[in-house]
CHARMM-style PDB file with segment names, atoms N, HN, CA, C and O in Angstrom:
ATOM      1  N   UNK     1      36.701 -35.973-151.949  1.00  0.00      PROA
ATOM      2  CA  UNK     1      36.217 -36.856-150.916  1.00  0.00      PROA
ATOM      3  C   UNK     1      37.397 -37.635-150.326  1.00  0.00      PROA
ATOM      4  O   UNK     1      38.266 -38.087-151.072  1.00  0.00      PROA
ATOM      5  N   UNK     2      37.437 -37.784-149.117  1.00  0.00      PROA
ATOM      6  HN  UNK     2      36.731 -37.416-148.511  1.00  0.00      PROA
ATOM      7  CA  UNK     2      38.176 -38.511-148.491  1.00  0.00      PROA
ATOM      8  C   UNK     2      38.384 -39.813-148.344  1.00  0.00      PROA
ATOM      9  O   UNK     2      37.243 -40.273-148.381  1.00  0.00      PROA
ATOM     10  N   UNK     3      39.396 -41.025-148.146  1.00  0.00      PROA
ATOM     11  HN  UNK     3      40.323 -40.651-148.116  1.00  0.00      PROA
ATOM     12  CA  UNK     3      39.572 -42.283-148.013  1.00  0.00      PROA
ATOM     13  C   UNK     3      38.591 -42.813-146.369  1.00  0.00      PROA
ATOM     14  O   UNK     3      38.793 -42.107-145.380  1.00  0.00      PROA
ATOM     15  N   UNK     4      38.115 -43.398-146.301  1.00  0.00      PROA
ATOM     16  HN  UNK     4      37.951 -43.972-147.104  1.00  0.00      PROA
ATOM     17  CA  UNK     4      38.273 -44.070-144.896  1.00  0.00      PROA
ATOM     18  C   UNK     4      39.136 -45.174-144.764  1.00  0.00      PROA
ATOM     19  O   UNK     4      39.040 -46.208-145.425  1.00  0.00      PROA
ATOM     20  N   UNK     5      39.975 -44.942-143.905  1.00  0.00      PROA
ATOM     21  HN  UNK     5      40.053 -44.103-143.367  1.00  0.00      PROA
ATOM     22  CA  UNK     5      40.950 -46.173-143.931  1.00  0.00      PROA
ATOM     23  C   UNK     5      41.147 -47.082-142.387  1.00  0.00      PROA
ATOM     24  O   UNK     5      41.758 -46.571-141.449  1.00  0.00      PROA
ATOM     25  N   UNK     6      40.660 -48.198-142.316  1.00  0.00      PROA
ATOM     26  HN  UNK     6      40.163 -48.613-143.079  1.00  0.00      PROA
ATOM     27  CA  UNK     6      40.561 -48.744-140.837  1.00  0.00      PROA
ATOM     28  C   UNK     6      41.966 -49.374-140.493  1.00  0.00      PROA
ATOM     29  O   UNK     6      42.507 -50.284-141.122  1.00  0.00      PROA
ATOM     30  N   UNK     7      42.507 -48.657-139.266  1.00  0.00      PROA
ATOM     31  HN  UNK     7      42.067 -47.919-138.755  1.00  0.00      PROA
ATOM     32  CA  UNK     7      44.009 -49.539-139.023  1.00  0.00      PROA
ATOM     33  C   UNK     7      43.045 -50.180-137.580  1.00  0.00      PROA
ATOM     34  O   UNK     7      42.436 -49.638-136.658  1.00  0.00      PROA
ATOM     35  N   UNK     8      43.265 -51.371-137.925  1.00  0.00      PROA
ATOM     36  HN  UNK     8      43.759 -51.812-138.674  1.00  0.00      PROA
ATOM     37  CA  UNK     8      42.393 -52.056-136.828  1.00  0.00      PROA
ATOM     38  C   UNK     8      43.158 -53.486-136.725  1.00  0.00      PROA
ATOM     39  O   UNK     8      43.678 -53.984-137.723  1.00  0.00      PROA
ATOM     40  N   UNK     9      43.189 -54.062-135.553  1.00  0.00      PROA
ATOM     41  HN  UNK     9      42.767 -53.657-134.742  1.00  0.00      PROA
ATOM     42  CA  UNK     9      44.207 -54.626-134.592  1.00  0.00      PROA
ATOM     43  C   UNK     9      43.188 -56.223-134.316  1.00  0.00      PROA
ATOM     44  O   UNK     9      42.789 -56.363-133.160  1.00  0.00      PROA
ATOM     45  N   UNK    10      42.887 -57.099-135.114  1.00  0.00      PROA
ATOM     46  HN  UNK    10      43.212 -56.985-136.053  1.00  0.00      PROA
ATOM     47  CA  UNK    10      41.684 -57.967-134.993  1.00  0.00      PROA
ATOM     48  C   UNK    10      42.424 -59.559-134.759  1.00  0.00      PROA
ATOM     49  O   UNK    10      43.435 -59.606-135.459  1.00  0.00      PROA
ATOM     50  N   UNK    11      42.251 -60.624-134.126  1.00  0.00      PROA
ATOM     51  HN  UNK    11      41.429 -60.585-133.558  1.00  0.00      PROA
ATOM     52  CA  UNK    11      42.605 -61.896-134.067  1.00  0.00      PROA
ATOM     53  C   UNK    11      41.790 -62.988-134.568  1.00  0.00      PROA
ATOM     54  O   UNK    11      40.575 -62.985-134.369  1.00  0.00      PROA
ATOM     55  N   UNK    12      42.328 -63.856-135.159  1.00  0.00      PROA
ATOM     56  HN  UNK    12      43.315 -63.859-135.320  1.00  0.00      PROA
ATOM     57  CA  UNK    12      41.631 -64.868-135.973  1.00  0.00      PROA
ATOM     58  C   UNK    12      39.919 -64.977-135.890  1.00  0.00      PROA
ATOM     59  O   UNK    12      39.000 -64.998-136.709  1.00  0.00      PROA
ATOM     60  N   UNK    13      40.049 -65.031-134.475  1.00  0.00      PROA
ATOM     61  HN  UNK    13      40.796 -65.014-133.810  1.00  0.00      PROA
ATOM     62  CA  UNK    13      38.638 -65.683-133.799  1.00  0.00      PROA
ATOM     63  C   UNK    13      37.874 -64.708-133.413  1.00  0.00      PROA
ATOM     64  O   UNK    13      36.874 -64.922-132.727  1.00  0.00      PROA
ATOM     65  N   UNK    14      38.393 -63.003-133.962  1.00  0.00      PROA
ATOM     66  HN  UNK    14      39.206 -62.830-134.519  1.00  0.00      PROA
ATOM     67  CA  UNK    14      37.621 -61.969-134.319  1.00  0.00      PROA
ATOM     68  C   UNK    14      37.749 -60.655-133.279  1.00  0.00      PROA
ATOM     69  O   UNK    14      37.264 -59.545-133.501  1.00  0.00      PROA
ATOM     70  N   UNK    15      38.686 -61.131-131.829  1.00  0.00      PROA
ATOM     71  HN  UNK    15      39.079 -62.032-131.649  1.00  0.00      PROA
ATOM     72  CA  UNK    15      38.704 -60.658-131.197  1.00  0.00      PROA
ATOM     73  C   UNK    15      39.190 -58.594-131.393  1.00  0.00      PROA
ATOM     74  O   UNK    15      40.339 -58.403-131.793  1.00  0.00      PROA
ATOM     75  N   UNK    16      38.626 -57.753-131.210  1.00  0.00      PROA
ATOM     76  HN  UNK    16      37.693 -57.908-130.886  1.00  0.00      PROA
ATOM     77  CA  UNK    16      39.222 -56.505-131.766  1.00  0.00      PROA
ATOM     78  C   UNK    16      38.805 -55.872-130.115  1.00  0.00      PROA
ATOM     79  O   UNK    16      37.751 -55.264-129.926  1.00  0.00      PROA
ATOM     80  N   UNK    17      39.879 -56.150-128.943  1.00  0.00      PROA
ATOM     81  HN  UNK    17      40.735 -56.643-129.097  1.00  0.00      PROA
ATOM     82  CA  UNK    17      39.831 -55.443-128.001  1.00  0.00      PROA
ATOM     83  C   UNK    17      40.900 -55.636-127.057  1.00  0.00      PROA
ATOM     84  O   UNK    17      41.150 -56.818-126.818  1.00  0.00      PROA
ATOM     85  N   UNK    18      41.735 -54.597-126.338  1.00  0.00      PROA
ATOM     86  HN  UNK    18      41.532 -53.637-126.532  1.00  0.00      PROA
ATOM     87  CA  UNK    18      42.949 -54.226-125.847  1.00  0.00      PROA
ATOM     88  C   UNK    18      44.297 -55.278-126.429  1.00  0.00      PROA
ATOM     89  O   UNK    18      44.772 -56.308-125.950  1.00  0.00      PROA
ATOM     90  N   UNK    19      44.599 -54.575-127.532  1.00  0.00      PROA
ATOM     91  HN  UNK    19      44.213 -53.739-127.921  1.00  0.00      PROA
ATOM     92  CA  UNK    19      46.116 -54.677-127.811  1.00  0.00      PROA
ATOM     93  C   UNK    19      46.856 -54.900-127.251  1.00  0.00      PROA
ATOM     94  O   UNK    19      47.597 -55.881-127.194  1.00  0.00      PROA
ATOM     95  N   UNK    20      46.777 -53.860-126.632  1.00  0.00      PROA
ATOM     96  HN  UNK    20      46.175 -53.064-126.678  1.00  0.00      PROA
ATOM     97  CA  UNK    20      48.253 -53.568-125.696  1.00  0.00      PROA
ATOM     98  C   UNK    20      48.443 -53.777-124.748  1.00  0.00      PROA
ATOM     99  O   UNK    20      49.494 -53.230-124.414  1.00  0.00      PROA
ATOM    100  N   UNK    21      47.882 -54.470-123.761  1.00  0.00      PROA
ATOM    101  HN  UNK    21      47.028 -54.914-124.032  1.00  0.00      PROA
ATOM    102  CA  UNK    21      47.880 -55.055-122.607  1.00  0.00      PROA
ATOM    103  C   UNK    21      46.726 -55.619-121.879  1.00  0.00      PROA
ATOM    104  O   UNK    21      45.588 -55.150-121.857  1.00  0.00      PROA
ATOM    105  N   UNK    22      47.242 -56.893-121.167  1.00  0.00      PROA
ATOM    106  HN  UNK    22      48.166 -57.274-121.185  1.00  0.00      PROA
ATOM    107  CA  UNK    22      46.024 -57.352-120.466  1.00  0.00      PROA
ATOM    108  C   UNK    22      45.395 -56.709-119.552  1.00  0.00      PROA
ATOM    109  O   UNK    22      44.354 -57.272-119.214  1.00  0.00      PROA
ATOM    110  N   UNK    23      45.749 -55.205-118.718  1.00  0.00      PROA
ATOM    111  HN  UNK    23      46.595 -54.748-118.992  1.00  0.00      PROA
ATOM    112  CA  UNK    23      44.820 -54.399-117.799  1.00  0.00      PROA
ATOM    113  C   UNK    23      44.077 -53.291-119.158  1.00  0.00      PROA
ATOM    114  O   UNK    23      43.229 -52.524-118.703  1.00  0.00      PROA
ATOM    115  N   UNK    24      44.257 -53.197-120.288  1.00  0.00      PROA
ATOM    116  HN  UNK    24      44.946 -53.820-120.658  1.00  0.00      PROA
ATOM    117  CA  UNK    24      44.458 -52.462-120.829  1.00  0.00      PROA
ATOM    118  C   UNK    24      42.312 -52.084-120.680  1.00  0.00      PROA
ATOM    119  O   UNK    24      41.727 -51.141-120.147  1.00  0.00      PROA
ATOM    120  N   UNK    25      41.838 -53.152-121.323  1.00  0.00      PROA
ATOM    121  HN  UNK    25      42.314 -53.918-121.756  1.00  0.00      PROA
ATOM    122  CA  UNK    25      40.214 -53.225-121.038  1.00  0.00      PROA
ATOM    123  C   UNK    25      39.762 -54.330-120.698  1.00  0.00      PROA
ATOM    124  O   UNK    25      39.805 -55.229-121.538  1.00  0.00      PROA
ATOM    125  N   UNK    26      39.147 -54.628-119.261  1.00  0.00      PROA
ATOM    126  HN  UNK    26      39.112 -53.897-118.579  1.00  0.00      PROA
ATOM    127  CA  UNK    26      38.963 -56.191-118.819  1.00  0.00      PROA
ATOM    128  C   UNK    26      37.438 -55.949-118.763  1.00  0.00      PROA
ATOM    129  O   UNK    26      36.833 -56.586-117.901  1.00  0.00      PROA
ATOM    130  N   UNK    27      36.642 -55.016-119.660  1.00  0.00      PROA
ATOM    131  HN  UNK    27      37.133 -54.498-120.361  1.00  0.00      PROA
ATOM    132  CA  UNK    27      35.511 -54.807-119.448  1.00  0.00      PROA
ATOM    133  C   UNK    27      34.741 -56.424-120.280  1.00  0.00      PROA
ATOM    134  O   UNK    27      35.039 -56.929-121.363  1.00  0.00      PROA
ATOM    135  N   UNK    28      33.642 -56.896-119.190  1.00  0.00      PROA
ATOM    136  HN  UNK    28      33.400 -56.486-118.310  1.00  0.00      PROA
ATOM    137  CA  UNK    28      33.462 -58.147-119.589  1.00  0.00      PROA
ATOM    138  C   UNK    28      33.989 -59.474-118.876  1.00  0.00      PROA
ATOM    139  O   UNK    28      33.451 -60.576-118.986  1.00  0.00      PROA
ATOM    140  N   UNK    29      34.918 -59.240-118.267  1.00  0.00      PROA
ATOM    141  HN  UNK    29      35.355 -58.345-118.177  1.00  0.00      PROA
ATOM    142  CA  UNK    29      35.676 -60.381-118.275  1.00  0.00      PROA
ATOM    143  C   UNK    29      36.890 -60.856-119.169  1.00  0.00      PROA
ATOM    144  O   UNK    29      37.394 -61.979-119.198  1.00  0.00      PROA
ATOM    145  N   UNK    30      37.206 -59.837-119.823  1.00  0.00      PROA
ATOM    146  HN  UNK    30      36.797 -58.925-119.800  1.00  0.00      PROA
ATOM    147  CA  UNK    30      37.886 -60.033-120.773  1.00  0.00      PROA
ATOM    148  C   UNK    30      39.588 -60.370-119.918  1.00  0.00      PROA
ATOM    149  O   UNK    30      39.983 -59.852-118.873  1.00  0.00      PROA
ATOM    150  N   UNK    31      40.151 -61.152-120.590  1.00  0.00      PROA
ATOM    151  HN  UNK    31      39.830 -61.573-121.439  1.00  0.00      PROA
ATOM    152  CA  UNK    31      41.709 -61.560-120.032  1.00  0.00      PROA
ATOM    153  C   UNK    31      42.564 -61.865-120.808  1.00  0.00      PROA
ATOM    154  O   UNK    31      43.753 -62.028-120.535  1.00  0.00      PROA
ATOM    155  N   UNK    32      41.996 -61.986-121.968  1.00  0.00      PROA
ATOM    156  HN  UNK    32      41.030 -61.854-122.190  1.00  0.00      PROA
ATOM    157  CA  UNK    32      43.547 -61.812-123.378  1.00  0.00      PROA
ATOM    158  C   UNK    32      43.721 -60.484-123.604  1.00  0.00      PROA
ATOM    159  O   UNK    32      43.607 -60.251-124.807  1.00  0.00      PROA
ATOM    160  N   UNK    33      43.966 -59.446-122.911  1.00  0.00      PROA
ATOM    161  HN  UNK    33      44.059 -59.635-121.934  1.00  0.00      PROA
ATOM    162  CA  UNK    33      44.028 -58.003-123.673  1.00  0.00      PROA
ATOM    163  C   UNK    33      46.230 -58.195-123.565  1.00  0.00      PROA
ATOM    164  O   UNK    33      46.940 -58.652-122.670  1.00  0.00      PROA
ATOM    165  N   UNK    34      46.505 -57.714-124.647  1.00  0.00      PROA
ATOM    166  HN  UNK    34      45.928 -57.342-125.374  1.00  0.00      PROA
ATOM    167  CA  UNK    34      48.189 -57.833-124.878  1.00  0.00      PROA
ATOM    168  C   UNK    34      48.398 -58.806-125.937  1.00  0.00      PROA
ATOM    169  O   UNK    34      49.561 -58.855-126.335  1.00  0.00      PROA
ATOM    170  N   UNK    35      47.378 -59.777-126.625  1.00  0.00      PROA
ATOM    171  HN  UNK    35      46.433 -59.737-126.301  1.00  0.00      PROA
ATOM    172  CA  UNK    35      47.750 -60.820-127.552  1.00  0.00      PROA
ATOM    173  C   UNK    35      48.277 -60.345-128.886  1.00  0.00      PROA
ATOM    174  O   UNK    35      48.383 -61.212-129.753  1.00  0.00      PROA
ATOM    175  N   UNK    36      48.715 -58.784-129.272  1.00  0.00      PROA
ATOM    176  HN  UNK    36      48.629 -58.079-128.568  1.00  0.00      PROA
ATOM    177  CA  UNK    36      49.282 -58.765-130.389  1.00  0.00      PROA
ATOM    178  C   UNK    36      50.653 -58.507-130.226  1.00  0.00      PROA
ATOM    179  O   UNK    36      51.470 -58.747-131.115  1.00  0.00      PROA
ATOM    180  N   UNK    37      50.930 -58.049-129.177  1.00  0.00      PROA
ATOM    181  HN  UNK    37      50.266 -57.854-128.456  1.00  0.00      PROA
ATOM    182  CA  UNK    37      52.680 -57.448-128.309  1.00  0.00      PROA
ATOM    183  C   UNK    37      53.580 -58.784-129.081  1.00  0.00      PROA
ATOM    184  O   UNK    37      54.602 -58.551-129.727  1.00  0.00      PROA
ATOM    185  N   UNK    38      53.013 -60.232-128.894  1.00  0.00      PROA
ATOM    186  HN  UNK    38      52.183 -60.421-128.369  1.00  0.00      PROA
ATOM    187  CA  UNK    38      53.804 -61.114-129.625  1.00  0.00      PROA
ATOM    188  C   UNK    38      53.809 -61.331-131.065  1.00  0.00      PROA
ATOM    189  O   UNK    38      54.475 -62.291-131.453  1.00  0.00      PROA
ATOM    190  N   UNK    39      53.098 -60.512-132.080  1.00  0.00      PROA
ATOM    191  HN  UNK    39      52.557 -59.732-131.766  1.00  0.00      PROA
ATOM    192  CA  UNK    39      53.091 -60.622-132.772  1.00  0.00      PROA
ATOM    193  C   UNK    39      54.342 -59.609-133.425  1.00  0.00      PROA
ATOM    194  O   UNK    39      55.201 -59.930-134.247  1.00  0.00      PROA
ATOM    195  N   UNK    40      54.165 -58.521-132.880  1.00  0.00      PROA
ATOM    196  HN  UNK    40      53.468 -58.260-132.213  1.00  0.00      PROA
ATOM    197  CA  UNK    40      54.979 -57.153-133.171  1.00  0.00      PROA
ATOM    198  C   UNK    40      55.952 -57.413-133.446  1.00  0.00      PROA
ATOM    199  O   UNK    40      56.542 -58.317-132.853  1.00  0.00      PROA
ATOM    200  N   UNK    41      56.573 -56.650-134.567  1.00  0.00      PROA
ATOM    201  HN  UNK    41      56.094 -55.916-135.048  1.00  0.00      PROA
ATOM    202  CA  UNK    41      58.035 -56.603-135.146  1.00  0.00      PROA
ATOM    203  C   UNK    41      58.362 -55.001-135.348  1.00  0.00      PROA
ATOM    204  O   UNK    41      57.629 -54.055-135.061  1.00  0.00      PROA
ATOM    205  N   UNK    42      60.000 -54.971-136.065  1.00  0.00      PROA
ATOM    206  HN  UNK    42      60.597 -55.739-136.298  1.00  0.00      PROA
ATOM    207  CA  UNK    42      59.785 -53.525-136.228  1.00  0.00      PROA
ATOM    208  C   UNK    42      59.173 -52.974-137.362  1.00  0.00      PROA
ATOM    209  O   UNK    42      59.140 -51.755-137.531  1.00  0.00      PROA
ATOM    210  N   UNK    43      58.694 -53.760-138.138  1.00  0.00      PROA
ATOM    211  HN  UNK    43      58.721 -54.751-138.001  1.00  0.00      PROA
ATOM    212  CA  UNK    43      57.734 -53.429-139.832  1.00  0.00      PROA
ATOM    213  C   UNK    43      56.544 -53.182-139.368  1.00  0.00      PROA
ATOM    214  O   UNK    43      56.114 -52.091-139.745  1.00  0.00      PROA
ATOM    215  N   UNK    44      55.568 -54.015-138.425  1.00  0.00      PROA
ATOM    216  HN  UNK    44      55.917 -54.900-138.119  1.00  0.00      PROA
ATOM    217  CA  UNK    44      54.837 -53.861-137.541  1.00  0.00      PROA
ATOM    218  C   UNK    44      54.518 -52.299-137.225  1.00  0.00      PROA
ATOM    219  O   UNK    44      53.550 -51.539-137.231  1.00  0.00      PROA
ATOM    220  N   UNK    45      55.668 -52.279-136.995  1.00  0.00      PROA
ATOM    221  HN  UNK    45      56.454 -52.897-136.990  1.00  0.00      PROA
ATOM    222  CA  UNK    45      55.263 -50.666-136.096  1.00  0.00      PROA
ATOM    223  C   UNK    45      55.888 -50.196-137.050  1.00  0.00      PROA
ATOM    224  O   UNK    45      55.212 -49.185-137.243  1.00  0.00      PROA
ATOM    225  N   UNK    46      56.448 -50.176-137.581  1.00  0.00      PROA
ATOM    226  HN  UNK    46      56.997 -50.997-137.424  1.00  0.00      PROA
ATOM    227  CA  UNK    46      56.963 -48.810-138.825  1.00  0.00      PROA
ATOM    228  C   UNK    46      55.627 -48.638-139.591  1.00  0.00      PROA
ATOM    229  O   UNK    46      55.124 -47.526-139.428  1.00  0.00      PROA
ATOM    230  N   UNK    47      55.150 -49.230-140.147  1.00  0.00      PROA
ATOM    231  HN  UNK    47      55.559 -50.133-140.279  1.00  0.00      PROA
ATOM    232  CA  UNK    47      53.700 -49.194-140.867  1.00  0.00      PROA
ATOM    233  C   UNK    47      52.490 -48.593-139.970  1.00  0.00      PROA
ATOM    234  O   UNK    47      51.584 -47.877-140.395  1.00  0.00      PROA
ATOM    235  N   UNK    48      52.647 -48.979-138.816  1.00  0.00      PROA
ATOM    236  HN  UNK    48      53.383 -49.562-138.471  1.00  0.00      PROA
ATOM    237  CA  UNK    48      51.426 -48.495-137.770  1.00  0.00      PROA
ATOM    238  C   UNK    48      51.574 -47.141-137.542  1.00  0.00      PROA
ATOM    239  O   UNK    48      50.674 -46.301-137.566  1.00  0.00      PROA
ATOM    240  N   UNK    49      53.499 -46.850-137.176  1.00  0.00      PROA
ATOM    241  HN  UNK    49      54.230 -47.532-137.156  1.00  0.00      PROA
ATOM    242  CA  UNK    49      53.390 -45.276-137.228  1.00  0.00      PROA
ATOM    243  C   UNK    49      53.747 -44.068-138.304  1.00  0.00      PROA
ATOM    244  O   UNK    49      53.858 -42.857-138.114  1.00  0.00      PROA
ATOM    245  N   UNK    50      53.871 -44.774-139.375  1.00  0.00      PROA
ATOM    246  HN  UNK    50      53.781 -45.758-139.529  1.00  0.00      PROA
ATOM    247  CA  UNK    50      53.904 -43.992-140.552  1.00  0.00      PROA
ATOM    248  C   UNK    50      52.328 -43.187-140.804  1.00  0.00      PROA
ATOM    249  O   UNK    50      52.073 -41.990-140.928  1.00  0.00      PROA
ATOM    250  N   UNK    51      51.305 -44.574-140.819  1.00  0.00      PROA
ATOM    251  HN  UNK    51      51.513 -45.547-140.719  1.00  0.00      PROA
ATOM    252  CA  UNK    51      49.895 -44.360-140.670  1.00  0.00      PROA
ATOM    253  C   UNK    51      49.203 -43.425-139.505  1.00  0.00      PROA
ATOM    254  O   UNK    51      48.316 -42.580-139.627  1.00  0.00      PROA
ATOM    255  N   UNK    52      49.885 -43.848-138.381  1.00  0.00      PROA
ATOM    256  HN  UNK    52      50.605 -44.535-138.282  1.00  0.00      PROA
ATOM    257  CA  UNK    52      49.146 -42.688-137.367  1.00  0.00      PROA
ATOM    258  C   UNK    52      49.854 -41.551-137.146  1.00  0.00      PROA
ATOM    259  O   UNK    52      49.738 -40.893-136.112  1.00  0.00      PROA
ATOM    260  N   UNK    53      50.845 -41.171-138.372  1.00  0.00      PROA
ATOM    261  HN  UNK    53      50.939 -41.706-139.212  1.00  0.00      PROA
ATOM    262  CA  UNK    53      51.467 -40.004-138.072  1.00  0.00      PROA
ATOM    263  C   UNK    53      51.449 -38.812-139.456  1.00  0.00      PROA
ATOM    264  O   UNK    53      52.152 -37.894-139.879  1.00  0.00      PROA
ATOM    265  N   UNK    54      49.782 -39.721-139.905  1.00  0.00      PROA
ATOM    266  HN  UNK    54      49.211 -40.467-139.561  1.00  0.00      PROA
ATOM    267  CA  UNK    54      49.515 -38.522-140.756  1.00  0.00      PROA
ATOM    268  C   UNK    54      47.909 -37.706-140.140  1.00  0.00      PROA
ATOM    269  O   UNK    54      47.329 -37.945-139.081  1.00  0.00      PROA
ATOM    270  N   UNK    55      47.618 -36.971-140.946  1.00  0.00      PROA
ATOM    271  HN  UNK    55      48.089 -36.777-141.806  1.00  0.00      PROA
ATOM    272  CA  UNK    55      46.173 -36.168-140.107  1.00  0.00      PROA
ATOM    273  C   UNK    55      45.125 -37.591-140.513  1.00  0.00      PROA
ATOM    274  O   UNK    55      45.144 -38.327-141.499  1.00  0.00      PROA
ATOM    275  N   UNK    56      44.265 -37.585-139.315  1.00  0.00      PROA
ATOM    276  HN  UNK    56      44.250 -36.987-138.513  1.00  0.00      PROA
ATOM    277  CA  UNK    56      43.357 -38.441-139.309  1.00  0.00      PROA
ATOM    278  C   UNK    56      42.298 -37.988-138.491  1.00  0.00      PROA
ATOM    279  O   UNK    56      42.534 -37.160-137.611  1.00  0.00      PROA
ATOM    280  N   UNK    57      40.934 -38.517-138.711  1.00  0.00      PROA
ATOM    281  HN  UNK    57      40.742 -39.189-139.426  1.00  0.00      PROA
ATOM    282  CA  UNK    57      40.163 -38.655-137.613  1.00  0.00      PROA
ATOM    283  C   UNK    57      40.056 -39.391-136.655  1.00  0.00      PROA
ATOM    284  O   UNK    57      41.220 -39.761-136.498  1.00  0.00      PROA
ATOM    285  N   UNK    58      39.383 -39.935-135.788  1.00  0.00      PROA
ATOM    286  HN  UNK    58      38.438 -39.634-135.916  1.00  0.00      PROA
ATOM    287  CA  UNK    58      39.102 -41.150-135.025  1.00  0.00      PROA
ATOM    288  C   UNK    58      37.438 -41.129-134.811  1.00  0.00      PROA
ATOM    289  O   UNK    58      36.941 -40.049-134.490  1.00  0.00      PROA
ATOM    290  N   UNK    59      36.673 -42.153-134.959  1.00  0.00      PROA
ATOM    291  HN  UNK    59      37.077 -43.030-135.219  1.00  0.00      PROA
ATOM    292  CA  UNK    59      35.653 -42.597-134.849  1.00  0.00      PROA
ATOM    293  C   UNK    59      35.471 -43.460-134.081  1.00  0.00      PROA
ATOM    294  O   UNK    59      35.690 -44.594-134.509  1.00  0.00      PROA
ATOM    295  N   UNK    60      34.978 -43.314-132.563  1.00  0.00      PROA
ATOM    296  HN  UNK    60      34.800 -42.393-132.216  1.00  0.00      PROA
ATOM    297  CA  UNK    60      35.308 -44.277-131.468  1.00  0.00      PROA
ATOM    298  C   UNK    60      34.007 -44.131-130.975  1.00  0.00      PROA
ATOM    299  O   UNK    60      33.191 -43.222-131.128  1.00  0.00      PROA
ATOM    300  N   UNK    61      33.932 -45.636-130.089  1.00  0.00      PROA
ATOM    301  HN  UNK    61      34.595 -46.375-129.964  1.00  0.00      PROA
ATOM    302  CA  UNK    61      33.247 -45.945-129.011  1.00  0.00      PROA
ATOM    303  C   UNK    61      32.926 -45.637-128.129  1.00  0.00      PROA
ATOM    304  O   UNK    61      34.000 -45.568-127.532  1.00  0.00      PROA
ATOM    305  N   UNK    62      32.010 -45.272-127.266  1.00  0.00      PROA
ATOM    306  HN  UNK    62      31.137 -45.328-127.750  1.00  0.00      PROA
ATOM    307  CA  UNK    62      31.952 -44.758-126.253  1.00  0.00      PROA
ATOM    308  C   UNK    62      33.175 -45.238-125.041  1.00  0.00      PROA
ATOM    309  O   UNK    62      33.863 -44.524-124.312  1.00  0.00      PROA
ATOM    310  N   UNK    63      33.118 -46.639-125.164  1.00  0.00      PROA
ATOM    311  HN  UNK    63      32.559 -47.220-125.756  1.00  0.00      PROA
ATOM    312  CA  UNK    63      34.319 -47.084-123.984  1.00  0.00      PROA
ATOM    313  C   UNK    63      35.295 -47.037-124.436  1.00  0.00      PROA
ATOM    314  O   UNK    63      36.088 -46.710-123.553  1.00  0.00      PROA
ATOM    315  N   UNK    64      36.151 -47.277-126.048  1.00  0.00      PROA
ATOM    316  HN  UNK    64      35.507 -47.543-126.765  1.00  0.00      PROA
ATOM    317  CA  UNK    64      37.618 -46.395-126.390  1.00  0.00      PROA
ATOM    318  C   UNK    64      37.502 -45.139-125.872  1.00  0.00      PROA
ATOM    319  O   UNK    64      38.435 -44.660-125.226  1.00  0.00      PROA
ATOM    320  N   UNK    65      36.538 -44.565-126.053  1.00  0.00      PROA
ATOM    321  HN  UNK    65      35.780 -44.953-126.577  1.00  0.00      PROA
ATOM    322  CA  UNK    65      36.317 -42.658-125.729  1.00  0.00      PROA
ATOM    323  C   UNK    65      37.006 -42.530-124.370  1.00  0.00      PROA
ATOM    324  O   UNK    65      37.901 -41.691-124.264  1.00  0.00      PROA
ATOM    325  N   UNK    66      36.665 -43.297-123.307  1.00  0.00      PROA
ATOM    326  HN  UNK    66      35.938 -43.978-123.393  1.00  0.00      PROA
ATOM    327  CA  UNK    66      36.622 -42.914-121.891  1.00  0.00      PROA
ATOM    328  C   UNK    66      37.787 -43.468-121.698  1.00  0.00      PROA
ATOM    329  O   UNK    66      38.365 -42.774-120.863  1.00  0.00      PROA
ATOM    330  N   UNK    67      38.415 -44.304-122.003  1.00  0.00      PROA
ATOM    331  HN  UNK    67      37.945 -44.868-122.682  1.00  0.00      PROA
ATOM    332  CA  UNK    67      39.448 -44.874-122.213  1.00  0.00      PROA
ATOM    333  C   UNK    67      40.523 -43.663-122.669  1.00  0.00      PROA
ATOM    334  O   UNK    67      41.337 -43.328-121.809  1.00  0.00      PROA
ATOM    335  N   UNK    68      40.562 -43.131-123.696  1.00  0.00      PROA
ATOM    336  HN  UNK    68      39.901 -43.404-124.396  1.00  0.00      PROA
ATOM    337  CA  UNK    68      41.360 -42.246-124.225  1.00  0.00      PROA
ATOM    338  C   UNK    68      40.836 -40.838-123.661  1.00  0.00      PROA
ATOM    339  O   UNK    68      41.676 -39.939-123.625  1.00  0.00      PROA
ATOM    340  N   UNK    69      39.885 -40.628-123.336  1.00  0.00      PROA
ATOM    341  HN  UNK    69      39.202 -41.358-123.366  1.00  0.00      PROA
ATOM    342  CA  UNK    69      39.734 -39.335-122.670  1.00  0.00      PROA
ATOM    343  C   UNK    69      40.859 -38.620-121.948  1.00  0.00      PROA
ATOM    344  O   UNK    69      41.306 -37.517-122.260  1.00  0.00      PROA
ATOM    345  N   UNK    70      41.174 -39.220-121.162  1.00  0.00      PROA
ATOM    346  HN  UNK    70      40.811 -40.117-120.908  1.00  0.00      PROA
ATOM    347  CA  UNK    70      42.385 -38.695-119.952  1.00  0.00      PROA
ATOM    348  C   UNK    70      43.432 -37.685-120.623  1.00  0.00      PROA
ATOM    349  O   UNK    70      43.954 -36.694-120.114  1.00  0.00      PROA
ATOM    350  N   UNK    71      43.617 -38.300-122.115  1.00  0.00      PROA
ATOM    351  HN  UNK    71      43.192 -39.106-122.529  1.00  0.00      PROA
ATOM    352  CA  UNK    71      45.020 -38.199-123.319  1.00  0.00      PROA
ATOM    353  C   UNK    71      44.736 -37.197-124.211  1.00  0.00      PROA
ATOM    354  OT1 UNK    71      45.527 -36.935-125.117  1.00  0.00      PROA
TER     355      UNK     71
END
């Protein structure tokens, strides 16, 4: 049997939507999207891509889906 393992990107006050930039998803009204870019270091991302650079699934949302569709 397999691990499930969540690499998930969440802010104090619970927020878990666009990382990586503020156009990234403004679905809602949303206008903090980019609030972890200041957090980032290079351990940060050495850990993030060690993790996404083994076989995985993804279990997504319909609006991550359409979002990543294009890719």
């Amino acid at each position: 049997m397999r691990k499930i393992i969540v690499l998930e990107h969440i802010s104090l006050d619970g927020i878990i939507q666009a990382p990586d930039g503020p156009e990234e998803d403004t679905s809602g009204g949303f206008v903090y999207g980019g609030w972890i870019c200041s957090y980032s270091d290079e351990t940060l991302g050495a850990l993030i891509r060690r993790q996404m650079h083994l076989p995985f699934d993804s279990l997504l949302r319909h609006t991550t889906f359409e979002i990543w569709e294009q890719y």
